[in-house]
C-alpha positions in Angstrom: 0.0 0.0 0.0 0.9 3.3 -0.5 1.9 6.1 1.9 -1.0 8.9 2.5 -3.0 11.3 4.7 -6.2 9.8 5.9 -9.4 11.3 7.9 -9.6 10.3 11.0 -12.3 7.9 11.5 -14.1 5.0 14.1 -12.6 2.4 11.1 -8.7 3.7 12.2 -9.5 4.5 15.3 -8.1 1.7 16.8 -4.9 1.5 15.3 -4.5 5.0 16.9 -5.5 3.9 20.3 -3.4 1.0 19.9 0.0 3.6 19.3 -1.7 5.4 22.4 -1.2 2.0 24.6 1.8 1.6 23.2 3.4 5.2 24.9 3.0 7.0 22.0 1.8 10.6 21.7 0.9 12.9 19.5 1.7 16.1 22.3 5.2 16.0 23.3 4.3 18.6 25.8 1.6 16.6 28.3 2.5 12.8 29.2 -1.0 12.9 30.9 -2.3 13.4 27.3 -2.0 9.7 26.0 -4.8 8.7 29.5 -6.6 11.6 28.3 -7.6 10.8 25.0 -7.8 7.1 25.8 -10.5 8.1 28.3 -11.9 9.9 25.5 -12.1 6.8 23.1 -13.4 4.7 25.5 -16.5 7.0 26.5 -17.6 8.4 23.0 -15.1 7.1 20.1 -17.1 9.5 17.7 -16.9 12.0 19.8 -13.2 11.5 19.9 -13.2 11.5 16.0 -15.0 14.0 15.3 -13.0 16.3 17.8 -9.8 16.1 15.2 -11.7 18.1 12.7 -12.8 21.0 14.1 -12.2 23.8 11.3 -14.8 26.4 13.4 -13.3 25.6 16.6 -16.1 24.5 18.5 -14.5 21.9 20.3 -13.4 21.6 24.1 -10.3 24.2 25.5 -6.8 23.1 25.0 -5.2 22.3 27.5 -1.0 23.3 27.6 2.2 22.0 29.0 1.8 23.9 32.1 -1.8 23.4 33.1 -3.7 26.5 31.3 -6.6 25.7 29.4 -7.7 28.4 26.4 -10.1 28.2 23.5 -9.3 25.7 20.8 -8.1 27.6 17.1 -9.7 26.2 14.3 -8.0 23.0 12.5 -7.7 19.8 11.7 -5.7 16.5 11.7 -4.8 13.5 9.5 -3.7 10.5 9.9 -0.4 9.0 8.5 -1.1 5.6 6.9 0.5 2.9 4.7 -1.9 0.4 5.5 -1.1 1.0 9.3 -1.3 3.7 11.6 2.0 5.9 11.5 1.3 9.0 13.2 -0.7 12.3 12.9 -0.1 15.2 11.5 -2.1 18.5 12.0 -2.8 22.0 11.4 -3.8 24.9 13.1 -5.0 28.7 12.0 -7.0 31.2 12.5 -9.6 32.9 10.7 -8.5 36.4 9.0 -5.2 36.4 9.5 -1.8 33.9 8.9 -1.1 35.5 13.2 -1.4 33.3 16.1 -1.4 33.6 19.7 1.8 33.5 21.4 0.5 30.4 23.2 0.1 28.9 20.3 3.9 28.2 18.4 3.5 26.9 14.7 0.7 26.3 12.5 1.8 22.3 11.9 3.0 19.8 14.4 3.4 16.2 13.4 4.2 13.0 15.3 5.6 9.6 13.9 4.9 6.0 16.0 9.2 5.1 16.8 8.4 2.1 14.7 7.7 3.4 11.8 10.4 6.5 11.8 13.4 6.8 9.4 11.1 6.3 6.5 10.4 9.6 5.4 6.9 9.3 6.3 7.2 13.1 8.2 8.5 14.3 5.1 6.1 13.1 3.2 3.2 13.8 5.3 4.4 17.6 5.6 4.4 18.4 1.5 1.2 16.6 1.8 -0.7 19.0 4.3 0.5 22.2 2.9 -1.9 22.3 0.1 -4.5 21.9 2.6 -3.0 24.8 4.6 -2.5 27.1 1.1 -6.3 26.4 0.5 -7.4 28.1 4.3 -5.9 31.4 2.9 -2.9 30.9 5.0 0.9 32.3 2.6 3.1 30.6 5.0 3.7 28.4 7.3 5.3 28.4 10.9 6.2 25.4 12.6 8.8 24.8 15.4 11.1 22.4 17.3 14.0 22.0 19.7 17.3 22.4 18.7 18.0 18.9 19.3 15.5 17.4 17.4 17.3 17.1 14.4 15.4 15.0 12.7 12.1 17.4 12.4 14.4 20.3 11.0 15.0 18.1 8.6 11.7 17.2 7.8 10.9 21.0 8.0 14.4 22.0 5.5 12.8 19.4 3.0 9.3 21.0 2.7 11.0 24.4 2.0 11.2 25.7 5.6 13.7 28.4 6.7 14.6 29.2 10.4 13.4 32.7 11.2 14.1 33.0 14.6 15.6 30.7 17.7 13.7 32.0 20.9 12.9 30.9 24.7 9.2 29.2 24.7 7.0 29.9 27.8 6.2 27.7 31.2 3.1 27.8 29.3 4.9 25.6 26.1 7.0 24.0 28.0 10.3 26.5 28.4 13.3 25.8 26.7 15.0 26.9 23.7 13.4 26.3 20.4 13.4 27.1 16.6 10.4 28.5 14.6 10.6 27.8 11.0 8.3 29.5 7.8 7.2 27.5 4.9 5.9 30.2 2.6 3.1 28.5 0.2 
């Protein structure tokens, strides 16, 4: 089968839950995340799936690395598959303008299950999503990452992106140096 982005949906959800059991996480930010949307599966899976495409923002607060909640941006997120779950990637915006908040650091973030890195499935995933970005009106791009995760500026370098700025993040984003990169589309 052949790598692509899929919908999120109760057919792949458990494949996702599964990677969830298994320690993965799509938010590198909350290890309390991974019970969290388990719980969430378990009580309403629909619920659940439905929750990952939320392009008016109607969902429940988000909830960051240091405990504040805020209101959910609009976005959306897709599933990497080659016949099996790989990871997530999503994107975030909001309406009028390319601007978000300063709690909020990139427009992208992606995640790979460790057993199925080191197959360019990031990179792939990546120059997938940014036509769907293009078509929200958005002309670039930001999306960030530690300094020492290598291997996402890599991804990022391959899609096009250039480092703009290297800055402290927030208690709210989990401190710590990071780099914000721009994809212009």
């Amino acid at each position: 089968m052949t790598f692509m982005l899929t919908n999120p949906s109760l057919e792949n959800l458990p494949a996702y839950a599964m990677a969830l059991r298994q320690g993965w996480s799509p938010n590198n930010l909350r290890s309390a995340a991974i019970g969290e949307q388990l719980d969430k599966i378990t009580n309403d899976p629909a619920a659940f799936v439905n929750s990952l495409d939320d392009p008016e923002a109607t969902g429940v607060p988000v909830t960051l690395a240091d405990g504040t909640s805020l209101p959910r941006l609009p976005g959306f997120h897709r599933f990497l598959w080659d016949g099996e779950f790989c990871g997530v990637i999503g994107l975030r915006w909001q309406h009028g303008t390319v601007a978000l908040p300063p709690t909020c650091l990139g427009h992208i973030g992606f995640a790979v299950v460790p057993w199925k890195r080191n197959r360019g499935y990031a990179t792939r995933a990546l120059g997938l999503l940014l036509p769907e970005a293009r078509a929200q009106g958005l002309p670039y791009v930001e999306l960030t990452t530690d300094p020492e995760n290598i291997a996402s500026q890599r991804v990022i370098l391959a899609n096009g992106g250039e480092l703009i700025e290297r800055f402290t993040k927030t208690a709210a984003n989990g401190d710590g140096d990071s780099l914000r990169f721009r994809i212009t589309l």
